[in-house]
Each structure stands twice: as C-alpha cells, then as structure tokens.
N, C-alpha and C positions, 0 to 999 in steps of 0.2 A: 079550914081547907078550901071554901067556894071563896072566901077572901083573896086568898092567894091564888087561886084560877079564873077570880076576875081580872085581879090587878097583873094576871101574865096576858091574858084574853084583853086588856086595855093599852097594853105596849107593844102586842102584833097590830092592833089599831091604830094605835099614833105611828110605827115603823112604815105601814103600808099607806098609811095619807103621805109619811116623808116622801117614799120612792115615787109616789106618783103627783107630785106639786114637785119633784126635786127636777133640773132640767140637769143637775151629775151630781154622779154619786159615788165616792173613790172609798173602797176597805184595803183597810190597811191592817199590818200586825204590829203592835207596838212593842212589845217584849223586849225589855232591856232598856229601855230607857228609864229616868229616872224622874221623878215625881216632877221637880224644876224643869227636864225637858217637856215633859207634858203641857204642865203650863203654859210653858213656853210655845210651845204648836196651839194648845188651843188660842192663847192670845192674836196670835196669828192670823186663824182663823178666823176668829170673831171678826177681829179689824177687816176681813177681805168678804163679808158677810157669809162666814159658813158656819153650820153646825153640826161640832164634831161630837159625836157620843160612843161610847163602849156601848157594846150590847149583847146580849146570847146570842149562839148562832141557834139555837132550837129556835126561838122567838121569831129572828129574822128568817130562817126560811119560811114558817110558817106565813110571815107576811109575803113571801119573794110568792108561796102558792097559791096564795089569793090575789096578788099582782101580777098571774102571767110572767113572774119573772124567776122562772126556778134555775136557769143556767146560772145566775149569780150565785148558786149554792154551791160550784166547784172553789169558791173561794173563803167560805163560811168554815175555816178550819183554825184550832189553833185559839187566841186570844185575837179579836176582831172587836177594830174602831172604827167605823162609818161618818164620814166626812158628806153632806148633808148642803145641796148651793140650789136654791127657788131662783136666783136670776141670774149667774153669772157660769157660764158652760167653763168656763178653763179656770176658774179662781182655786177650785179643791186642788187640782192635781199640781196645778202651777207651784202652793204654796205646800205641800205635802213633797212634791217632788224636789224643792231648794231645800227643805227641811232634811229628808233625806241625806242630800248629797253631805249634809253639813252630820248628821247622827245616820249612822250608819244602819242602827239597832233599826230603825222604821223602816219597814217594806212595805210597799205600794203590792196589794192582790191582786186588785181590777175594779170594774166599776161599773156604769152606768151612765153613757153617755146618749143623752136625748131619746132614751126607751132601748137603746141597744146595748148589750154587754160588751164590756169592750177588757182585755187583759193587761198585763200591768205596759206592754210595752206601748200599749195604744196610749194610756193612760199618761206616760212619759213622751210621745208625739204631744198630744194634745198639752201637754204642761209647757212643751218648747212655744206656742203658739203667742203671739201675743194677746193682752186684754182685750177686753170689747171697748176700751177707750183708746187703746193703740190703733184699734184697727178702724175706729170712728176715726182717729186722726192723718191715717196714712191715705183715708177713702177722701177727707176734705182738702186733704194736698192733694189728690191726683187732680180732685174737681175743680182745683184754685189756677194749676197751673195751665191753662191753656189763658187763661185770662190775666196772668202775671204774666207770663209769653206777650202778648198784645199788648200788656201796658206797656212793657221795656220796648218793645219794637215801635209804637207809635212817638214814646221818649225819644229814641235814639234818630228817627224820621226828624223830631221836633228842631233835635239839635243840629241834626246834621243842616237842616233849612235856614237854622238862625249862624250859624259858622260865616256862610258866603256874605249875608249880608254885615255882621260886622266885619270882613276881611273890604270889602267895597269902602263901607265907612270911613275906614282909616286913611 
C-alpha cells in the first residue's frame, strides 16, 4: 500500500515540475482514436519537441493545487492526454490542433499558456500563430528591408548615372 502511495506521491511530482518548466501546456481528450493514430500524434509531437502523456486526472489536480493552477481542473474530465512544450509556446496546440482537424476523435480542452489558463478556443488562436522561427524570419525581413530599399535605390541612381555617359560615347 505506501508503494503505491509513493509512486502516486512521485507522479503529482514529476506532473507539477512539468506545468511549471512547461511555457504550454494543451489537454486534450483522446477517446476514439485508434492505437496507430496515437502514435501517430505522439511521433509528432516528439519531432516538434513535446511531451505528450496520459495521466489521472486525480494526480493531476493534485499537482494543478500545489502549482497555484487549480482552474485547469474545469478541463481534468473524461480520459485526459497532456501535451508538455519547455521552449516552444505555439508547437503543442499548432501540432494537436492540425491533428485534429485531420481525426476528429481528438478534442483540444485547454491549456496553459505562459502561467495563464487559456480554453480550447484560445488554444486554436494560438495554434493559427506562426512558429518562433516564422516569426524570427518575418522580424529579419522587416529589419533587412529598409536596407535592400537603399541598395536598389543607390543601384538604380548608379545606372541611371552611367546610361548619359554611354549615350555621349556613341
């Protein structure tokens, strides 16, 4: 019996260091899908570094009320997979949410986004977002283009300057 109330007492532990290293954290209901799609999501996952686990929801409130995070418990219903992302804010919901749209059986509950609770619809905004390498690359265009502006304009200056004098030459 204290085996089994250590080793319950050890996975509100690991659950509650997840939620607060985690910067999101999406539950979902899995029900209905099929062994193959699961793996199929976790593979997923994994590649986009997240980590997806099944869990009690007894377990995990217990952790959400050592973490200050007990409004996550209006979604702790049902059969509950917890998707698990340490550095990337939009990867869980992004890759849960195309998942989704493709198996229908997976419902998005809500989540955990940067210490705030957020519901399934916040959780589908935030999955339309793009990655934090989209948004590194669209912040390096904005910063490029004033200065590819200046190139082209000093180009065109160049040639307009060299035009008269080969017209002279001739």
């Amino acid at each position: 019996m204290s085996k089994v109330l250590e080793k319950k007492q050890q996975v509100v532990a690991e659950v509650k260091e997840k939620l607060s290293a985690s910067v999101s954290t999406v539950v979902t209901d899995y029900r209905g899908l099929s062994v193959a799609e699961v793996t199929e999501l976790r593979k997923q996952l994994r590649e986009a570094g997240v980590e997806y686990q099944v869990l009690k929801n007894t377990l995990v409130r217990r952790a959400t009320a050592d973490s200050g995070l007990t409004e996550m418990d209006q979604f702790l219903t049902g059969p509950t997979a917890i998707a698990f992302s340490k550095e990337d804010v939009v990867a869980p919901a992004k890759v849960l949410h195309n998942f989704a749209k493709e198996h229908k059986n997976l419902e998005i509950k809500g989540g955990i986004v940067e210490g705030a609770v957020v519901g399934p619809d916040k959780v589908k905004e935030i999955a339309s977002l793009p990655s934090r390498e989209g948004l590194l690359s669209m912040l390096l265009s904005v910063l490029q283009a004033p200065m590819r502006n200046f190139a082209y304009v000093v180009k065109a200056v160049a040639e307009q300057q060299e035009q008269p004098e080969a017209a002279s030459a001739e």
